[in-house]
MOPAC internal coordinates of N, CA, C and O (Angstrom, degrees):
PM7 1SCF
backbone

  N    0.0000 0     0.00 0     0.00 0    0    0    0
  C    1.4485 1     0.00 0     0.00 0    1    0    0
  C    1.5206 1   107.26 1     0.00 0    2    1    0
  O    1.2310 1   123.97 1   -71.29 1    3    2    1
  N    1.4537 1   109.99 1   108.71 1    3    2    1
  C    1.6595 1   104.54 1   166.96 1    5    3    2
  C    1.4530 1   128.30 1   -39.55 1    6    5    3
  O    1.2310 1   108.46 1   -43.02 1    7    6    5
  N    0.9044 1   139.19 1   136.98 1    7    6    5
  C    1.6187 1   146.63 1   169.41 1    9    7    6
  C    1.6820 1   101.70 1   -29.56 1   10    9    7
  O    1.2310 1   119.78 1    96.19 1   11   10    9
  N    0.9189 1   118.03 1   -83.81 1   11   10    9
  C    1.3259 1   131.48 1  -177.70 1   13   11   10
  C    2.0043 1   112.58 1   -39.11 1   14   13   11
  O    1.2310 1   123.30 1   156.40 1   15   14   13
  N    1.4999 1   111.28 1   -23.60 1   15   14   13
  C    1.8349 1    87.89 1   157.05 1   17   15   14
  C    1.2802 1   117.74 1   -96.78 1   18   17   15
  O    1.2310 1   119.27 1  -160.64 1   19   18   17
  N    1.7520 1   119.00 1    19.36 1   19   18   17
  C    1.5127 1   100.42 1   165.50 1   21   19   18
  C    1.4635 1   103.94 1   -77.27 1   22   21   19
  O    1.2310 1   127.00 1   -29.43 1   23   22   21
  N    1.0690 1   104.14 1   150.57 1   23   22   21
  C    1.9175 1   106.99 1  -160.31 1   25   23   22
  C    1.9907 1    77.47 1  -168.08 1   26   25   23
  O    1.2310 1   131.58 1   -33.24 1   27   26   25
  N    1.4746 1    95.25 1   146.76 1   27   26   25
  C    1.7118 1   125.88 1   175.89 1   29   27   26
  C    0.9983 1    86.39 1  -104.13 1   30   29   27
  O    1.2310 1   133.63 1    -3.09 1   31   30   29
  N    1.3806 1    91.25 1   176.91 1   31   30   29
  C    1.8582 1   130.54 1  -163.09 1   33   31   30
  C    1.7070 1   110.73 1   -45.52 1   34   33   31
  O    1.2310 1   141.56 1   153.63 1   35   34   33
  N    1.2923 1    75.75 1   -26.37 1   35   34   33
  C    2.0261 1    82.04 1  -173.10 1   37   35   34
  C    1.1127 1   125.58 1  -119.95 1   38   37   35
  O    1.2310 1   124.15 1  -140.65 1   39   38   37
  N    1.7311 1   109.65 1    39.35 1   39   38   37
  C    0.9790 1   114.24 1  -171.80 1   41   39   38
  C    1.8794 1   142.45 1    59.10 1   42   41   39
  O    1.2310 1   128.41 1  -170.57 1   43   42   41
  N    1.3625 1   101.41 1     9.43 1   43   42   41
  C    1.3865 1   139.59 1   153.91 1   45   43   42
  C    1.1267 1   123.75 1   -34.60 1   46   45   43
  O    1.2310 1   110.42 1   -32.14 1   47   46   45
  N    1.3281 1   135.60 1   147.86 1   47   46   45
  C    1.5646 1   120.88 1   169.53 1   49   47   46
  C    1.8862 1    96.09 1  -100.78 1   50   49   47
  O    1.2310 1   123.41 1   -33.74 1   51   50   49
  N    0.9124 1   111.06 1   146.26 1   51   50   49
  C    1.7250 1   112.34 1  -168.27 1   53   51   50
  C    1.5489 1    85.34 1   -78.90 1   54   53   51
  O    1.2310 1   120.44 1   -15.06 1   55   54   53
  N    1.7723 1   116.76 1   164.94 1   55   54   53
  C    1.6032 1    98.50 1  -164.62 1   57   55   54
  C    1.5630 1    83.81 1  -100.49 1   58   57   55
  O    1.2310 1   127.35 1    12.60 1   59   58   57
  N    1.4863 1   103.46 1  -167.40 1   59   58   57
  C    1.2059 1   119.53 1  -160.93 1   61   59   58
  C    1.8520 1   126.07 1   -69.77 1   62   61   59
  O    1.2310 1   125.73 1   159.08 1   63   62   61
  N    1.2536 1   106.59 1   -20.92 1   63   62   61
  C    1.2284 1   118.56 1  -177.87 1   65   63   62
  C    1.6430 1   105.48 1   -71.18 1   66   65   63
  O    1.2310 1   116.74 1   118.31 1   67   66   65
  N    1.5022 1   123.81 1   -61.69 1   67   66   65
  C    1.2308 1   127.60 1  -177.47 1   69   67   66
  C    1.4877 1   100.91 1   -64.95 1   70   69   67
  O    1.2310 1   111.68 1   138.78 1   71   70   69
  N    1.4519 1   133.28 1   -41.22 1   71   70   69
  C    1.5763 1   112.73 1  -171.29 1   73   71   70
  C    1.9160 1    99.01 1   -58.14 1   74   73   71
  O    1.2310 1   116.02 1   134.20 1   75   74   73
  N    1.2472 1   125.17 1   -45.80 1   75   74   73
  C    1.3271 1   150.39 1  -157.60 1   77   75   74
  C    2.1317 1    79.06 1   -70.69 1   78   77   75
  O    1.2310 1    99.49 1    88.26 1   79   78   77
  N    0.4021 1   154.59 1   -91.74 1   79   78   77
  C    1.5318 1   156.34 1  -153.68 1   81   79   78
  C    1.2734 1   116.85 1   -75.86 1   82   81   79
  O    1.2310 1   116.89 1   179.19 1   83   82   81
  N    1.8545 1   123.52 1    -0.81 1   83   82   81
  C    1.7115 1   149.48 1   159.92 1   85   83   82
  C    1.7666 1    79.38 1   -85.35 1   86   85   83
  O    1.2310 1   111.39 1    94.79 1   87   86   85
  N    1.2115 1   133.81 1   -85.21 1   87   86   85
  C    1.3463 1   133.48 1  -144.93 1   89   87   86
  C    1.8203 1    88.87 1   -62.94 1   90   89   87
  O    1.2310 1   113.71 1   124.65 1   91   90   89
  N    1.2033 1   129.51 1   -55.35 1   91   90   89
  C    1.5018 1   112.44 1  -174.31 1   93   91   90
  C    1.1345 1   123.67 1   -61.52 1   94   93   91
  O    1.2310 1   118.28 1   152.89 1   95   94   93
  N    1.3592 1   120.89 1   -27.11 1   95   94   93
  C    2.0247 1   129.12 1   166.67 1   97   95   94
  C    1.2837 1   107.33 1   -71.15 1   98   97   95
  O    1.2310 1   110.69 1   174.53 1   99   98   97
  N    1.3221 1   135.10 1    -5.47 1   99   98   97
  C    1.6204 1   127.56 1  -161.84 1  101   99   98
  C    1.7484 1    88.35 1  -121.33 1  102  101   99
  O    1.2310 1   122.49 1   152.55 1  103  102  101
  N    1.5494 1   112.83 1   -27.45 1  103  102  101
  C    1.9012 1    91.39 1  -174.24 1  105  103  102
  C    1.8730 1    84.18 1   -91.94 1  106  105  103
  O    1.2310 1   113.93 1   152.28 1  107  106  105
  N    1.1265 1   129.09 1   -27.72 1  107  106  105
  C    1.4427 1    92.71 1  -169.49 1  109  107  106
  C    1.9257 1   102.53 1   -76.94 1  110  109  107
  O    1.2310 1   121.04 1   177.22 1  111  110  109
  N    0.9898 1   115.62 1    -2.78 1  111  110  109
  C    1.5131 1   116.63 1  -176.58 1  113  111  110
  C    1.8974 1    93.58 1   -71.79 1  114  113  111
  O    1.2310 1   126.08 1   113.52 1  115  114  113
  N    1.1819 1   105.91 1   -66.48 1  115  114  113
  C    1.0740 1   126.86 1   150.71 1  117  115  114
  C    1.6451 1   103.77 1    17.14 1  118  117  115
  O    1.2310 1   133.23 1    73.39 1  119  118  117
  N    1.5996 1    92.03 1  -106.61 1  119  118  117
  C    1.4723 1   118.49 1  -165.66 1  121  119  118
  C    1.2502 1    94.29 1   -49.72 1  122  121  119
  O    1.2310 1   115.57 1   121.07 1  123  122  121
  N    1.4039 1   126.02 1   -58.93 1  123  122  121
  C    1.9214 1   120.30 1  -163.08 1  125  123  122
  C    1.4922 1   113.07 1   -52.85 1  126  125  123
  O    1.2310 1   119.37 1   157.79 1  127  126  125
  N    1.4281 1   118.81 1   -22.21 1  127  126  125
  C    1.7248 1   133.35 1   169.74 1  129  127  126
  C    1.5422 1    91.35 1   -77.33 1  130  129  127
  O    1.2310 1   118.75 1   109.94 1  131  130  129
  N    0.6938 1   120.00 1   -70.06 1  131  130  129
  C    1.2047 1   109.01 1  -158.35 1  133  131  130
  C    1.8661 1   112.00 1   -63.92 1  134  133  131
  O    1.2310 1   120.01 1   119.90 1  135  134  133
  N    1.2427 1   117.58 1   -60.10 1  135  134  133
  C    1.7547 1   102.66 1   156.82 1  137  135  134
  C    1.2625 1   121.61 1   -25.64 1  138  137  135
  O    1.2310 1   114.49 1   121.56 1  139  138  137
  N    1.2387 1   128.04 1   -58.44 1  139  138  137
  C    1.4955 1   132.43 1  -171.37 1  141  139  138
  C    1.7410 1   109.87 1   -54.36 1  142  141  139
  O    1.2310 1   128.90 1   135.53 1  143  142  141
  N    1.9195 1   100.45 1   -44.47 1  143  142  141
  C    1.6522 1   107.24 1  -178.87 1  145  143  142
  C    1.2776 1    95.55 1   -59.70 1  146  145  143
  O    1.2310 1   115.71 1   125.42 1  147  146  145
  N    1.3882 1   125.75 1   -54.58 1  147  146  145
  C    1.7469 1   131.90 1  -160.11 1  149  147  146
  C    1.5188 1    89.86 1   -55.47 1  150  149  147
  O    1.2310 1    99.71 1   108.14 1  151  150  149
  N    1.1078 1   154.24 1   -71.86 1  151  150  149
  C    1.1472 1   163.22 1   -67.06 1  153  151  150
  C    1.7521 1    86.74 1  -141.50 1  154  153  151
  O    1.2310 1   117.64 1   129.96 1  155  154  153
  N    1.1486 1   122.10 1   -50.04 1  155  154  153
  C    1.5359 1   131.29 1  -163.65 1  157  155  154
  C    1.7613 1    93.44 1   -86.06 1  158  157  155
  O    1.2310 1   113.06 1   112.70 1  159  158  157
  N    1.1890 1   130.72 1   -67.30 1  159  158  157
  C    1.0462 1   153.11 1  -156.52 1  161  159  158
  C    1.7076 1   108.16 1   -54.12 1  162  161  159
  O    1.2310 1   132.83 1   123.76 1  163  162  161
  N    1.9663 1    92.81 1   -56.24 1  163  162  161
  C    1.4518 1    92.48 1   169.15 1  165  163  162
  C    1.3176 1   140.23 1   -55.73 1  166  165  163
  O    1.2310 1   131.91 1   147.40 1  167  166  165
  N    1.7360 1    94.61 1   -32.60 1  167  166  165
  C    2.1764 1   106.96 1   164.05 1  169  167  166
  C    1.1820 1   120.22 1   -71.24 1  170  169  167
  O    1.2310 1   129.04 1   162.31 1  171  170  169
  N    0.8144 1   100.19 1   -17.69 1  171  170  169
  C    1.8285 1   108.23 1   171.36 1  173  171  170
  C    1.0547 1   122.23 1   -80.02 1  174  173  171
  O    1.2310 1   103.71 1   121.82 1  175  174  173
  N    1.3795 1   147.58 1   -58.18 1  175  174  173
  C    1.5226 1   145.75 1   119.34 1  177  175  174
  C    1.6855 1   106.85 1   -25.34 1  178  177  175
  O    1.2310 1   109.42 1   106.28 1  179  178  177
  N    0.5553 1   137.44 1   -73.72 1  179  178  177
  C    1.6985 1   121.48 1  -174.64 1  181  179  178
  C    1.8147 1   115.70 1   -47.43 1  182  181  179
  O    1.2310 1   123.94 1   140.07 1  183  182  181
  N    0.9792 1   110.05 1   -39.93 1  183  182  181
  C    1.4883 1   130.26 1  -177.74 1  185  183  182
  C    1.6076 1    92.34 1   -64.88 1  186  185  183
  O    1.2310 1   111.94 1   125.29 1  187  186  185
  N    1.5736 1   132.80 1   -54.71 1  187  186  185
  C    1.4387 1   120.59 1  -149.18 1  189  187  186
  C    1.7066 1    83.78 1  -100.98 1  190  189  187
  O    1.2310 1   115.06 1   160.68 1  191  190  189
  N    0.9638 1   126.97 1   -19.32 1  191  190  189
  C    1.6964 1   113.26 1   179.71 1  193  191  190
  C    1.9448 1    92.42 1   -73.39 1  194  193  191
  O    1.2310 1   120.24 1   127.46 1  195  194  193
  N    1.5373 1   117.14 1   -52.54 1  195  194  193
  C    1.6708 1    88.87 1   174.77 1  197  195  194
  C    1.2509 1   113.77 1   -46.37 1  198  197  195
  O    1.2310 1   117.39 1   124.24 1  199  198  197
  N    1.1793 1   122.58 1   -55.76 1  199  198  197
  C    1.9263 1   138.39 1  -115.43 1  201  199  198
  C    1.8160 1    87.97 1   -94.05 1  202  201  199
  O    1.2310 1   120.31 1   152.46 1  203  202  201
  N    1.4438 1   117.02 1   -27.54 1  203  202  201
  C    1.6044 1   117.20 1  -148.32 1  205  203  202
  C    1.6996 1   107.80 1  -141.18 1  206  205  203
  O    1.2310 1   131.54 1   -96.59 1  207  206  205
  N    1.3276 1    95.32 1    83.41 1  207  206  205
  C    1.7247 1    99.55 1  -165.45 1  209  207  206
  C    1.8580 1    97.19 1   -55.20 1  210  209  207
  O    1.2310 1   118.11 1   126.92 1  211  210  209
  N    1.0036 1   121.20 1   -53.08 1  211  210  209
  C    1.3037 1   128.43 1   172.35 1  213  211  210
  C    1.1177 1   125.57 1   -52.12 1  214  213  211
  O    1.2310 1   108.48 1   147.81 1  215  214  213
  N    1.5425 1   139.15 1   -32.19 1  215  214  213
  C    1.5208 1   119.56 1   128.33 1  217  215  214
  C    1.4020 1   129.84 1   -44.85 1  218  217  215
  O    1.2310 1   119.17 1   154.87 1  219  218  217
  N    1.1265 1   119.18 1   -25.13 1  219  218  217
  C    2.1766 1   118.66 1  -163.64 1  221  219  218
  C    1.8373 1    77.20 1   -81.29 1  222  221  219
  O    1.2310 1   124.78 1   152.35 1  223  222  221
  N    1.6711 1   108.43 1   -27.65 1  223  222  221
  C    2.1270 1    78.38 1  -169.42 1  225  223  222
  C    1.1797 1    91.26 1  -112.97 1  226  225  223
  O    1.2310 1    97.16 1  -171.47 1  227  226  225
  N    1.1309 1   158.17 1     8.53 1  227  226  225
  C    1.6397 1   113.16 1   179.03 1  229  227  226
  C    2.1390 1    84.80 1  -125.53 1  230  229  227
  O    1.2310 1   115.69 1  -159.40 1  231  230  229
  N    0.8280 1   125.79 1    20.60 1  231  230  229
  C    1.6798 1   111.59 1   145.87 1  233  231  230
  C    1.5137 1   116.91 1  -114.88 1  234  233  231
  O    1.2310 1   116.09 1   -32.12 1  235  234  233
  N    1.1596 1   125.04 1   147.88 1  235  234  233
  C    1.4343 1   136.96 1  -161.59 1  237  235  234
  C    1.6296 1   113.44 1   -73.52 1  238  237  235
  O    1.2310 1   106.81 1    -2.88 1  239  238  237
  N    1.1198 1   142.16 1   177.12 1  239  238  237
  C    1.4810 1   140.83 1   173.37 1  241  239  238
  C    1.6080 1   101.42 1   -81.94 1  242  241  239
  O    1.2310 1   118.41 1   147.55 1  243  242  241
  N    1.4469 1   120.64 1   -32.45 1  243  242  241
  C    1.2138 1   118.30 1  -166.83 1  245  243  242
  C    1.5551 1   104.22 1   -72.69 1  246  245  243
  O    1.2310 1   122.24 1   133.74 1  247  246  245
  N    1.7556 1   113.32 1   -46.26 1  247  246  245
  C    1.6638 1   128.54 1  -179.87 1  249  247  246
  C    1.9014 1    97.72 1   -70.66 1  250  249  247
  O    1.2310 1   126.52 1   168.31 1  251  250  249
  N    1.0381 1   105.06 1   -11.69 1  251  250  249
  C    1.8724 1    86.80 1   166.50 1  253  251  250
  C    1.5557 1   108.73 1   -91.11 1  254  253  251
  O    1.2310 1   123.51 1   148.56 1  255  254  253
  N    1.2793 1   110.88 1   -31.44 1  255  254  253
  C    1.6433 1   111.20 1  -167.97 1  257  255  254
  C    1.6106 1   100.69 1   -71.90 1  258  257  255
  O    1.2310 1   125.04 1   145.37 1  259  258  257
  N    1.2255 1   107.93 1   -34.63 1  259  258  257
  C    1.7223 1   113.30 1  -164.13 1  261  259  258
  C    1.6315 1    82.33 1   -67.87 1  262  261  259
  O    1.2310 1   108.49 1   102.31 1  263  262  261
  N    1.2595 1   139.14 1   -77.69 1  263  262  261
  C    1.6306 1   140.87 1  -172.32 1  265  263  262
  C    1.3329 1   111.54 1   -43.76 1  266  265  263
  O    1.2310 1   120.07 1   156.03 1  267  266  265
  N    1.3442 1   117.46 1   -23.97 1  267  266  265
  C    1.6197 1   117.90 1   150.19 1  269  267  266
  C    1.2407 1   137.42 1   -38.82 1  270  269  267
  O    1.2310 1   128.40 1   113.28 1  271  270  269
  N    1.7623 1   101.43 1   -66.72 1  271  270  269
  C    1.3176 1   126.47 1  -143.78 1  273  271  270
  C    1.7331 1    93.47 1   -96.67 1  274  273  271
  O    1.2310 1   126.06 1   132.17 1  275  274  273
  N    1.4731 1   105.96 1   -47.83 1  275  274  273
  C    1.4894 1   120.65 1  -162.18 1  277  275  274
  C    1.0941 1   110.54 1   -35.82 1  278  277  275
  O    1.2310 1   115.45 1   108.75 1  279  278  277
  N    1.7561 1   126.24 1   -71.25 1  279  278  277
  C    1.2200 1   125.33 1   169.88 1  281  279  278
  C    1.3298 1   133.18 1   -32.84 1  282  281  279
  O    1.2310 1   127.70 1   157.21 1  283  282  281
  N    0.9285 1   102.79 1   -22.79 1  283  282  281
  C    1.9571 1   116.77 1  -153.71 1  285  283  282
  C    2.1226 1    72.33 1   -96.45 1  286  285  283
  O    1.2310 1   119.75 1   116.61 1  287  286  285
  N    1.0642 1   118.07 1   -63.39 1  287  286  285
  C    1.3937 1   101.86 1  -166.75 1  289  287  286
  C    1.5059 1   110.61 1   -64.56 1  290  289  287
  O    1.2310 1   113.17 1   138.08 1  291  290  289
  N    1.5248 1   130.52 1   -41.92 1  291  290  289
  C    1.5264 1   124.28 1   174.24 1  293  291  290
  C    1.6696 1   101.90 1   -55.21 1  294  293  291
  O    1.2310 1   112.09 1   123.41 1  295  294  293
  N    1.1375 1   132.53 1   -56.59 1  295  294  293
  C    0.8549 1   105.91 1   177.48 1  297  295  294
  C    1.6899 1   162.48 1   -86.79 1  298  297  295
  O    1.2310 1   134.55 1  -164.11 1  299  298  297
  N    1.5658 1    89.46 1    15.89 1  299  298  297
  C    1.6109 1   112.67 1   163.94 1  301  299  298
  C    1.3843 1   104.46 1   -95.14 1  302  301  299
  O    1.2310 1   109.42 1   163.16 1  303  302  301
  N    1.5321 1   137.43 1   -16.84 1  303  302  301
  C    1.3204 1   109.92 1   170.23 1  305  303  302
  C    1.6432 1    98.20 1   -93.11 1  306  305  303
  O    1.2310 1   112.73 1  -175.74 1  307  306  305
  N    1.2146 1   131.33 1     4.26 1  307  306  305
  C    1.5402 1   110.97 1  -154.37 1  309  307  306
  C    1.9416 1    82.44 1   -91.97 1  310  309  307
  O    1.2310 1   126.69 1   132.24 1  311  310  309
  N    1.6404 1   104.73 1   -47.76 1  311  310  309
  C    1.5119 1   108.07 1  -174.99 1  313  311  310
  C    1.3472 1    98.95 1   -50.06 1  314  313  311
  O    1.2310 1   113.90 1   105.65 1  315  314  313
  N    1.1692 1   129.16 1   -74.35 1  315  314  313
  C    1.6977 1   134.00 1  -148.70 1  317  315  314
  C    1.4315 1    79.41 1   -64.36 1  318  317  315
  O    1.2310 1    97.40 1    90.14 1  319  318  317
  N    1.3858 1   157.82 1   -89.86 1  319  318  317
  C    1.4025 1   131.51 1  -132.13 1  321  319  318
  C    1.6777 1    94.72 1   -50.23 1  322  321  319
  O    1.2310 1   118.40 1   105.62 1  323  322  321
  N    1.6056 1   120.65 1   -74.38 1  323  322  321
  C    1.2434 1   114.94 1  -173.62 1  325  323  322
  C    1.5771 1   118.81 1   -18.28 1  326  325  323
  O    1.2310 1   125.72 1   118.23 1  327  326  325
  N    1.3926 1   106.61 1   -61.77 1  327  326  325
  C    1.4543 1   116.19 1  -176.32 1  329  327  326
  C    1.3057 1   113.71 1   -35.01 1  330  329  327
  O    1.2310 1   129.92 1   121.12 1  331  330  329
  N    1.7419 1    98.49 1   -58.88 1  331  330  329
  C    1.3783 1   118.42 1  -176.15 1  333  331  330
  C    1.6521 1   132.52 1   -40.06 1  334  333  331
  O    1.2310 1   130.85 1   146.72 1  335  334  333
  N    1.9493 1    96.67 1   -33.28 1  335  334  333
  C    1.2258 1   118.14 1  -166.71 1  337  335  334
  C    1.3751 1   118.08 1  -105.85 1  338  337  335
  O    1.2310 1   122.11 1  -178.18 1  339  338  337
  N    1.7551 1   113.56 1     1.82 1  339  338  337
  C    1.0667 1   135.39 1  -169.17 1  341  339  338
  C    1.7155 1   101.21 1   -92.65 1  342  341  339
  O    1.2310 1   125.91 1   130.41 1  343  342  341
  N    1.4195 1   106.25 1   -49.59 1  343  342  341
  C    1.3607 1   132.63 1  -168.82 1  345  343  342
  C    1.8075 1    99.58 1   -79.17 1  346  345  343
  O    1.2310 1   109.93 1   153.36 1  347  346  345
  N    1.3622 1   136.51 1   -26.64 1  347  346  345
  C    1.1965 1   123.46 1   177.30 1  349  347  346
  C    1.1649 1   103.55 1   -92.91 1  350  349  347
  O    1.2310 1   116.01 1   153.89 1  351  350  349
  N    1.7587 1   125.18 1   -26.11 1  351  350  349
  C    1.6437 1   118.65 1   178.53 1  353  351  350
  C    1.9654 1    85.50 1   -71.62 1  354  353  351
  O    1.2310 1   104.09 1   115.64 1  355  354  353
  N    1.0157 1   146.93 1   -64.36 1  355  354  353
  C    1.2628 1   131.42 1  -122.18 1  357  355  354
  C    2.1356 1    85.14 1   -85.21 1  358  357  355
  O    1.2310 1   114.01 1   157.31 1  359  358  357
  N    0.9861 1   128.94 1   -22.69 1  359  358  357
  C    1.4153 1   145.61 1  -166.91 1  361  359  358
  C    1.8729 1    93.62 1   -68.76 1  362  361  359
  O    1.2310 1   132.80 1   116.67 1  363  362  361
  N    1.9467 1    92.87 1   -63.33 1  363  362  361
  C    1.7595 1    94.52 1   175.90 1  365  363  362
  C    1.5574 1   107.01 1   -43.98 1  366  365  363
  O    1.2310 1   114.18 1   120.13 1  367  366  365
  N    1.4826 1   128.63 1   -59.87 1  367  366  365
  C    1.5303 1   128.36 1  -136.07 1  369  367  366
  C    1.5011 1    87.04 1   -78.37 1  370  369  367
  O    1.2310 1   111.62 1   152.23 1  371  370  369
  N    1.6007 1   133.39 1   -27.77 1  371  370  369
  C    0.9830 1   128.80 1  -160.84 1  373  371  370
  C    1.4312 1   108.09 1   -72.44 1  374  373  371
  O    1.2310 1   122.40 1   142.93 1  375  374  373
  N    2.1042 1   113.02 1   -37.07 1  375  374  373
  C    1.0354 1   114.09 1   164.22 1  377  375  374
  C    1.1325 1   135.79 1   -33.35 1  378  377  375
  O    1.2310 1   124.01 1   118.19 1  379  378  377
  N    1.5118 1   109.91 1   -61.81 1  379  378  377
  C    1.2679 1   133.91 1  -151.13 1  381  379  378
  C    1.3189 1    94.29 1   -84.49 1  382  381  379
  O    1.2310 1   104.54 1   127.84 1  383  382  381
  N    1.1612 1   146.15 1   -52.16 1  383  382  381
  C    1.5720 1   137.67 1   166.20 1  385  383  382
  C    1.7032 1   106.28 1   -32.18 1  386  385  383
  O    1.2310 1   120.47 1   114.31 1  387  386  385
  N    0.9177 1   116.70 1   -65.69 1  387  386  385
  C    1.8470 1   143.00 1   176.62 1  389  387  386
  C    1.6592 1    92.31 1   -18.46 1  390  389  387
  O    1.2310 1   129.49 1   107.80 1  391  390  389
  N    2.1378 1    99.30 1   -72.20 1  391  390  389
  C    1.1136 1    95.20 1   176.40 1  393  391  390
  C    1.8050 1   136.92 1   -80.80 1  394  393  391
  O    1.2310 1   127.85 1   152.66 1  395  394  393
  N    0.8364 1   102.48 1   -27.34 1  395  394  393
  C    1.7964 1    94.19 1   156.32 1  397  395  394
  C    1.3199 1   105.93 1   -77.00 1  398  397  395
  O    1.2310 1    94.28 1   153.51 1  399  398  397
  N    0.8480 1   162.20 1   -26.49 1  399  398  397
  C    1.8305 1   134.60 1   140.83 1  401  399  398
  C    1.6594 1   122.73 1   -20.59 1  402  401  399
  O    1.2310 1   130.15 1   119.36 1  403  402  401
  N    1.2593 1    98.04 1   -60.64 1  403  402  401
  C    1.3583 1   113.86 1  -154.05 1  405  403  402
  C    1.7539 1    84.92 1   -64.95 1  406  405  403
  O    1.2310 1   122.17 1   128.83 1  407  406  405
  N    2.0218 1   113.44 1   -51.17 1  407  406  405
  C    1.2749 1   104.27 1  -171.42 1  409  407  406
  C    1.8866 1   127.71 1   -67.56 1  410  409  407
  O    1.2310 1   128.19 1   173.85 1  411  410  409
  N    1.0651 1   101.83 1    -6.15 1  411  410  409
  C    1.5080 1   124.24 1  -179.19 1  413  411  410
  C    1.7404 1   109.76 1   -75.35 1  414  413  411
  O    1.2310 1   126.02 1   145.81 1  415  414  413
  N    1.8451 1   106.04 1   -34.19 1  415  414  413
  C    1.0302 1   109.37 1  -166.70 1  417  415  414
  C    1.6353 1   111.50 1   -96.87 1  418  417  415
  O    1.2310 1   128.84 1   179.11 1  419  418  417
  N    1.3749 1   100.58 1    -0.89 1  419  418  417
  C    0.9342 1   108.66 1  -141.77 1  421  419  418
  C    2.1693 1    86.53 1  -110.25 1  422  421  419
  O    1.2310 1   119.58 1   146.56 1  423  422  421
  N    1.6539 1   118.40 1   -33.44 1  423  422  421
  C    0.6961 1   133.56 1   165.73 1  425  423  422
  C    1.6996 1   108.94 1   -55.38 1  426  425  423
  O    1.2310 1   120.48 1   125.57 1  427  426  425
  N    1.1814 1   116.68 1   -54.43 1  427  426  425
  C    1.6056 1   121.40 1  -179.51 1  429  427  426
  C    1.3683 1   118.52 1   -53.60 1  430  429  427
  O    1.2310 1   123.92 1   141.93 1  431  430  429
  N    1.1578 1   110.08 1   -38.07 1  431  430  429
  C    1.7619 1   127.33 1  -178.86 1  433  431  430
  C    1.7004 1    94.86 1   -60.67 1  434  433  431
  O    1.2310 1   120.17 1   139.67 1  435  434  433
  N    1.5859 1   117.28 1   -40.33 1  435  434  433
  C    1.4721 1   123.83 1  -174.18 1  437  435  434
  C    1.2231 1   103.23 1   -79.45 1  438  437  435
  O    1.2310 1   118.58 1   143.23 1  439  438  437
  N    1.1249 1   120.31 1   -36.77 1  439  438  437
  C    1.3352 1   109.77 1  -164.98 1  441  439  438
  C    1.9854 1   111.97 1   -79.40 1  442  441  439
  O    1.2310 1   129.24 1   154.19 1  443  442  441
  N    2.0520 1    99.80 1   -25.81 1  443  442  441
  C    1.7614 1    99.70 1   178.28 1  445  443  442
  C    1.3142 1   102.53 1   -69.11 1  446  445  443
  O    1.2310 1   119.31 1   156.67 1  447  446  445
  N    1.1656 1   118.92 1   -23.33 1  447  446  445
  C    1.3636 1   116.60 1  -146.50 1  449  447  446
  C    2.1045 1   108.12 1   -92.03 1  450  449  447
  O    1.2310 1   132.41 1   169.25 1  451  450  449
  N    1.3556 1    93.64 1   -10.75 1  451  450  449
  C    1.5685 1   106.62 1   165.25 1  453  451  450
  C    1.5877 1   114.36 1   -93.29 1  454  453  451
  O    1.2310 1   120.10 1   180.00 1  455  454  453

């Protein structure tokens, strides 16, 4: 998600500090998915090149690296978007509380003031 559709309750662009600290919670979400894929992915390919003489020869070095690497990349963008989209919904609701506050408080002031 580009920077620019995190947007609040009112269609707002959220300002720059919180988009800037949504994009830094979503790449380290990110990376920890993606270690874990690297991490899983690599025993798994390492395991069938011992375990499976007939995998180590008839797939290529390039088709082992791709079953390596692949995961580790789906799953740093799959976390960080989630992250990403977790942190602009929880940013909206935070808005929108903000603003029915403000209008609640804002009603009372009307209502002492009659």
């Amino acid at each position: 998600m580009p920077l620019s559709r995190l947007t609040g309750a009112d269609g707002s662009s959220l300002n720059s500090e919180v988009q800037e600290n949504c994009v830094e919670h979503a790449t380290i979400e990110g990376f920890k998915a993606a270690g874990v894929a690297l991490a899983l992915s690599s025993a798994a390919i390492f395991g069938a090149l011992k375990f499976s003489p007939g995998f180590a020869k008839s797939v290529s070095v390039s088709a082992k690296t791709a079953l390596i690497a692949s995961p580790a990349f789906g799953a740093f963008f799959l976390y960080g978007e989630l992250a990403l989209n977790e942190c602009a919904q929880k940013n909206r609701h935070l808005t929108r509380t903000a603003a029915a506050e403000a209008k609640r408080k804002a009603a009372l002031k009307l209502a002492a003031a009659r």
